[in-house]
DODOSE-175668 format. One record per residue (C-alpha): residue number from 1; x, y negated, z negated. Coordinates in steps of 0.001 Angstrom, whole numbers. Example, Ala and Ser with C-alpha at 12.3 -4.5 7.8 and 13.67 -1.06 7.14 Angstrom:
% DODOSE-175668
<pt seq="1" x="12300" y="4500" z="-7800"/>
<pt seq="2" x="13670" y="1060" z="-7140"/>
END
This chain:
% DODOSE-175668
<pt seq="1" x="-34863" y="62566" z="65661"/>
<pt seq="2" x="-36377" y="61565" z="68785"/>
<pt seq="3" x="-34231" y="60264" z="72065"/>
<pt seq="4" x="-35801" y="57986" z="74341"/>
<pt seq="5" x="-33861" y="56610" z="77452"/>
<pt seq="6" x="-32788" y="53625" z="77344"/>
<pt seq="7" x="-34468" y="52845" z="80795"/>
<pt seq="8" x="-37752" y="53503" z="78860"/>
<pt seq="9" x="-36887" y="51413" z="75905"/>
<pt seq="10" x="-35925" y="48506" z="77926"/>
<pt seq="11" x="-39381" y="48736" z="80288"/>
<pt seq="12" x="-41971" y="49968" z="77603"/>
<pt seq="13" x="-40195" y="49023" z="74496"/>
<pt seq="14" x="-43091" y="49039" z="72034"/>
<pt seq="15" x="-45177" y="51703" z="74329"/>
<pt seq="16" x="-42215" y="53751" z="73928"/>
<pt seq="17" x="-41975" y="53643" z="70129"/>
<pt seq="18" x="-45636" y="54756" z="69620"/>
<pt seq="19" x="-45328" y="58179" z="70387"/>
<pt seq="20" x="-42552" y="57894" z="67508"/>
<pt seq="21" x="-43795" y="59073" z="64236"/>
<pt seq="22" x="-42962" y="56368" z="61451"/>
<pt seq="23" x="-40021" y="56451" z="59783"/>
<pt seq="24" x="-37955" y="58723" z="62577"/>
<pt seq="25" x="-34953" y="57711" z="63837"/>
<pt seq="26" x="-34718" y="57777" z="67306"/>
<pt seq="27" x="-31423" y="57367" z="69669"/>
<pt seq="28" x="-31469" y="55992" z="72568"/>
<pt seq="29" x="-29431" y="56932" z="75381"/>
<pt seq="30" x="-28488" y="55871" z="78619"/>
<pt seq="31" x="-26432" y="57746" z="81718"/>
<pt seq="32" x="-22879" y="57707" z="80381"/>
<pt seq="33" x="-25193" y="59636" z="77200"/>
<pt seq="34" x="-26089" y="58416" z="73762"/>
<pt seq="35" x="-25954" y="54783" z="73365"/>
<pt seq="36" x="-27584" y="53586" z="69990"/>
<pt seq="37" x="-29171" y="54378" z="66940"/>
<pt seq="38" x="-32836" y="53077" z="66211"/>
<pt seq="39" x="-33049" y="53146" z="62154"/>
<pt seq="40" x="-36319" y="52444" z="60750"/>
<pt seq="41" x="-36613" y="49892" z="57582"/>
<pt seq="42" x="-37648" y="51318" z="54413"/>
<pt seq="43" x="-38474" y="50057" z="51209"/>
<pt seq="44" x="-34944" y="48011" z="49847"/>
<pt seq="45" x="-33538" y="46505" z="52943"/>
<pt seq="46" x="-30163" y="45278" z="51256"/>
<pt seq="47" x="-29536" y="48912" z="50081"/>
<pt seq="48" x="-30498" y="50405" z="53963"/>
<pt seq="49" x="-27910" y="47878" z="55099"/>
<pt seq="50" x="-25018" y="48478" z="52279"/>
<pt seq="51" x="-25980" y="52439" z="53406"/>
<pt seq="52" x="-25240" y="51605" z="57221"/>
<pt seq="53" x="-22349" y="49290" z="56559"/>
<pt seq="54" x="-20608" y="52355" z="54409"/>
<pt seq="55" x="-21393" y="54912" z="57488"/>
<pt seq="56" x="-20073" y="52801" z="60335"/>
<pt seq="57" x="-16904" y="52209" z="58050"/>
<pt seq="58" x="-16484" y="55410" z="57814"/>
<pt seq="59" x="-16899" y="56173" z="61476"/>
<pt seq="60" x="-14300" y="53893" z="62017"/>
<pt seq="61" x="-12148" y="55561" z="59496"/>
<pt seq="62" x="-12045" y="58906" z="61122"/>
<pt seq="63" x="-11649" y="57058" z="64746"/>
<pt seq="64" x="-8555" y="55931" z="63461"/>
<pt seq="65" x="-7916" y="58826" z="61720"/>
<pt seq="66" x="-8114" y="60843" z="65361"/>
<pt seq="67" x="-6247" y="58231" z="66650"/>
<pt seq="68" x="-3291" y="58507" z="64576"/>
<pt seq="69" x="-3358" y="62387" z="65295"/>
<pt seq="70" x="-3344" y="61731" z="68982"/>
<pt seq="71" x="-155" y="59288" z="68604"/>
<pt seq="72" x="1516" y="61624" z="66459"/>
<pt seq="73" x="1325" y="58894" z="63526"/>
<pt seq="74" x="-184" y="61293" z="61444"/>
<pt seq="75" x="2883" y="63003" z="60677"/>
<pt seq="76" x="4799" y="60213" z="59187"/>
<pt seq="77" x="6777" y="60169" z="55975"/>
<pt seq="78" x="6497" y="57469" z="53651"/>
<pt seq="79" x="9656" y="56127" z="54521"/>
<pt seq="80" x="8363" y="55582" z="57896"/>
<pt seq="81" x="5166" y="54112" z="57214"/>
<pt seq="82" x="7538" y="51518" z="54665"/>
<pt seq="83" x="10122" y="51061" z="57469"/>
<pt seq="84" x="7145" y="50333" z="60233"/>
<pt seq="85" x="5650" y="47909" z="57429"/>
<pt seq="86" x="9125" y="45808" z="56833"/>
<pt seq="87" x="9218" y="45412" z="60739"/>
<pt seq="88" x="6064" y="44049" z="61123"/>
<pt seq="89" x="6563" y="41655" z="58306"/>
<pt seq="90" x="9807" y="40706" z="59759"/>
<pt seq="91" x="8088" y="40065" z="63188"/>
<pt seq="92" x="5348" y="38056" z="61788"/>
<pt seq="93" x="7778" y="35728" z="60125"/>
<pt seq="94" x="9906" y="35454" z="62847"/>
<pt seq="95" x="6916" y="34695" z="65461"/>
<pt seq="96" x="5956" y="31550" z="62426"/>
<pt seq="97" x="9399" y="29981" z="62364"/>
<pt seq="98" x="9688" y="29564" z="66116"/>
END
């Protein structure tokens, strides 16, 4: 995988992507550090993009996943997690009546 900046992507876009050999993915990345993923298309386009769809819904999976560890959620019972449910529910309806 190549990384080009994306300084140099945004001034010599295409130039920049030459020196790529095709078919590499390359990331681009800017100061705060990487920034994007440049996939190449291959063959069956719908199945590339079912692919990508499943692997960002996975990253945001285990974002939430580490997000519920940080909160503590992670530790609930099922009790909890059916109590937390009823109060939203109840909230909702409330907030629809009014």
């Amino acid at each position: 995988m190549r990384q080009i900046s994306l300084r140099e992507f945004r001034t010599r876009g295409a130039k920049a992507l030459q020196a790529v050999p095709r078919g590499e993915t390359i990331l681009l990345a800017g100061q705060q550090g990487p920034a994007y993923f440049l996939v190449p298309v291959v063959d069956d386009i719908a199945e590339q993009d079912r692919d990508l769809r499943r692997a960002i819904a996975k990253a945001s999976l285990r974002e939430g996943w580490r997000e519920a560890e940080r909160l503590g959620l992670d530790k609930m019972t099922a009790g909890e997690i059916d109590a937390e449910i009823s109060r939203a529910r109840a909230e909702r309806k409330r907030r629809r009546t009014v």
